[in-house]
C-alpha positions as CSV (number, residue, x, y, z in Angstrom):
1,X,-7.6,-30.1,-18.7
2,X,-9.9,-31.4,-21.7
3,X,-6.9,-32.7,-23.3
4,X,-6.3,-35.5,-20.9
5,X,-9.9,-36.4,-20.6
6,X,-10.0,-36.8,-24.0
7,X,-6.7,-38.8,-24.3
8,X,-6.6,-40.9,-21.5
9,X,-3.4,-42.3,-23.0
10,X,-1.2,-39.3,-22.2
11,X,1.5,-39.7,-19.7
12,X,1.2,-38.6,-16.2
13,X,3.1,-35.5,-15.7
14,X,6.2,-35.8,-14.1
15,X,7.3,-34.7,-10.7
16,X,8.9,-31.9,-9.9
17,X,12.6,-31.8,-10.7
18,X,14.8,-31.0,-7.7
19,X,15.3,-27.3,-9.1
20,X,12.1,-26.8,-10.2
21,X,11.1,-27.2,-6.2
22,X,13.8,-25.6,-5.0
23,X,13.0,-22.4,-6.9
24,X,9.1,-22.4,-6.2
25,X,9.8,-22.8,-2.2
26,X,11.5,-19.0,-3.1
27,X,8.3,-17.6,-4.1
28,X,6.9,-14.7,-1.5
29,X,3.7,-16.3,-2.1
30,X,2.3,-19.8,-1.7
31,X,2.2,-22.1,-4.8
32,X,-0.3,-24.9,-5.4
33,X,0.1,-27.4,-8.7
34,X,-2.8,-29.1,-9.5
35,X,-2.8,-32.1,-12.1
36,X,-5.0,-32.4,-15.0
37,X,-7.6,-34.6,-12.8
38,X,-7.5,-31.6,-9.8
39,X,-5.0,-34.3,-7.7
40,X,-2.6,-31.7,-5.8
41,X,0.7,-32.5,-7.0
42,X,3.1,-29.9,-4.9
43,X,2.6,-27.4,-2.6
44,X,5.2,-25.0,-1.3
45,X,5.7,-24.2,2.5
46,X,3.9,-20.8,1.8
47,X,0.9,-22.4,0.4
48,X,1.1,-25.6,2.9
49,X,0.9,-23.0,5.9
50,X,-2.3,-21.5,4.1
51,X,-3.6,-25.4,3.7
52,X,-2.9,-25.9,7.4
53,X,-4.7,-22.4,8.2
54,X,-7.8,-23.6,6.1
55,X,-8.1,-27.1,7.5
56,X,-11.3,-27.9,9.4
57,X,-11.7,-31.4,8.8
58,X,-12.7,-30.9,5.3
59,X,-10.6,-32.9,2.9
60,X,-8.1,-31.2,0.7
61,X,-8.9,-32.4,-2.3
62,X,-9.7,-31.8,-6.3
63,X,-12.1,-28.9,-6.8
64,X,-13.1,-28.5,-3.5
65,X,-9.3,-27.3,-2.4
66,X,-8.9,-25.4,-5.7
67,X,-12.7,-23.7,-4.8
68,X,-11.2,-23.0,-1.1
69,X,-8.2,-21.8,-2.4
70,X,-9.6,-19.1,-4.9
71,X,-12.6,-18.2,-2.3
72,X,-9.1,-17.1,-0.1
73,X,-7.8,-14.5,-3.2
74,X,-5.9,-17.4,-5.5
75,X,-5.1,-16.6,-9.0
76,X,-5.3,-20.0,-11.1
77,X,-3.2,-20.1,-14.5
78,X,-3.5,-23.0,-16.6
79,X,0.0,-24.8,-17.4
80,X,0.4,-25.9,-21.0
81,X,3.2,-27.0,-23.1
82,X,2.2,-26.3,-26.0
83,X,-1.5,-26.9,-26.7
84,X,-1.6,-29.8,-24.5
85,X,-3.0,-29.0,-20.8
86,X,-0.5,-30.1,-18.2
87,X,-2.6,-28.9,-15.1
88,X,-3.2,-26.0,-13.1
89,X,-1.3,-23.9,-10.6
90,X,-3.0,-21.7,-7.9
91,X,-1.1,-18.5,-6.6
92,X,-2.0,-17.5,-3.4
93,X,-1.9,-13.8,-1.9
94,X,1.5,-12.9,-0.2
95,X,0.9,-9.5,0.6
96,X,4.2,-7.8,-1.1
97,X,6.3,-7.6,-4.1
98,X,7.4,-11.0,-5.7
99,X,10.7,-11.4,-7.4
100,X,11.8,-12.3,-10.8
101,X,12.0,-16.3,-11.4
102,X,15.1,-15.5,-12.8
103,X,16.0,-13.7,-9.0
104,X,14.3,-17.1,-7.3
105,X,16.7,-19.3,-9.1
106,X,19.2,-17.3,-8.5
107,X,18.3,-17.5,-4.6
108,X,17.8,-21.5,-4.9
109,X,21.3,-21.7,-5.9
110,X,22.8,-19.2,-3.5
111,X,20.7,-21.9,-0.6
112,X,21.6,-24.1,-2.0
113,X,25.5,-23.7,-2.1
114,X,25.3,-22.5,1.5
115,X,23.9,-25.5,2.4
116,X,26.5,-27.7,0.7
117,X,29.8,-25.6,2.1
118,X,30.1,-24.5,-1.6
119,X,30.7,-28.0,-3.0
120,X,29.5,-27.5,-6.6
121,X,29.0,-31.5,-7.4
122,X,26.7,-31.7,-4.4
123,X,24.8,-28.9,-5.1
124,X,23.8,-29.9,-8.3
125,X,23.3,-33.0,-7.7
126,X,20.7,-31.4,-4.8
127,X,19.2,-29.3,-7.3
128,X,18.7,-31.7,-10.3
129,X,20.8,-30.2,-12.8
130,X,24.4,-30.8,-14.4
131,X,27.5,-29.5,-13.1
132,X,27.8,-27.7,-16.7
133,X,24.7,-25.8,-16.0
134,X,25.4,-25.0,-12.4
135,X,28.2,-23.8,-13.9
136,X,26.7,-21.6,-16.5
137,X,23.6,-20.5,-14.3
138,X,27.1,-18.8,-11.8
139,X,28.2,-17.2,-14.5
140,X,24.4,-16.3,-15.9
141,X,24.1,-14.6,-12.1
142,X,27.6,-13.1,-11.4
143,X,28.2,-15.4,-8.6
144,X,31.8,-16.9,-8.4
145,X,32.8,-20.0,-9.8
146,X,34.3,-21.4,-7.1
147,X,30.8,-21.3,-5.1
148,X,32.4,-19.4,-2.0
149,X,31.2,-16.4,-2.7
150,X,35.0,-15.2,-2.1
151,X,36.9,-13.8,-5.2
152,X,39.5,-16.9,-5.5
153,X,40.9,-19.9,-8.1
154,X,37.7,-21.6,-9.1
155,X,37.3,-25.1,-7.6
156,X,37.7,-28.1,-9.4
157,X,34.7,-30.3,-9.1
């Protein structure tokens, strides 16, 4: 987080892409992004059921959540692109085996797709990708091209 102290300059990091949440609301255990400041960015409904377990008036903020958050078993990983420090996530405990990200993403898109009747358009447009990549993350996972989950013609989007 040095690097941004340093370089005041740098660009705020960008939210979330549509996906990006969509696949960290998957995880089996509760996910908190921090910025390069210790502002909370995202939270996932694992980790905002945790926040709302831990709140007792104190103000969930900067170090003092992070602090709160490892004192109840977090695992903190700095996030980097490259050598520059993008902020910090927290892990919190979930009590079982998690899956792969690849498995998570998979799930997104499976919720996704249920959620939209199996319109392909609409659930990319939901999930912040292209149609083209929807289309190759199907094929990627095995799951039919036509969204249904029915062996069929695939459907034109």
């Amino acid at each position: 987080m040095a690097a941004r102290e340093k370089n005041p300059s740098l660009p705020t990091p960008p939210g979330f892409a549509p996906l990006g949440q969509a696949v960290m609301e998957t995880f089996s255990e509760g996910v908190v992004v921090f910025d390069p400041y210790g502002r909370m960015l995202y939270a996932n409904q694992r980790a905002r059921h945790t926040l709302d377990a831990l709140a007792d008036g104190t103000p969930h903020r900067g170090e003092n959540l992070r602090d709160r958050l490892m004192a109840f078993g977090g695992r903190a990983r700095t996030l980097k692109q490259g050598s520059l420090e993008l902020g910090e996530v927290v892990f919190l405990p979930d009590g079982g085996d998690s899956p792969t990200l690849a498995e998570r993403e998979r799930q997104a898109i499976l919720d996704t797709l249920e959620a939209t009747h199996g319109k392909l358009a609409e659930t990319a447009r939901r999930l912040g990708i292209s149609r083209t990549t929807l289309w190759r993350r199907l094929r990627a996972y095995g799951l039919p091209a036509n969204g249904r989950g029915g062996q069929g013609p695939a459907t034109r989007v």
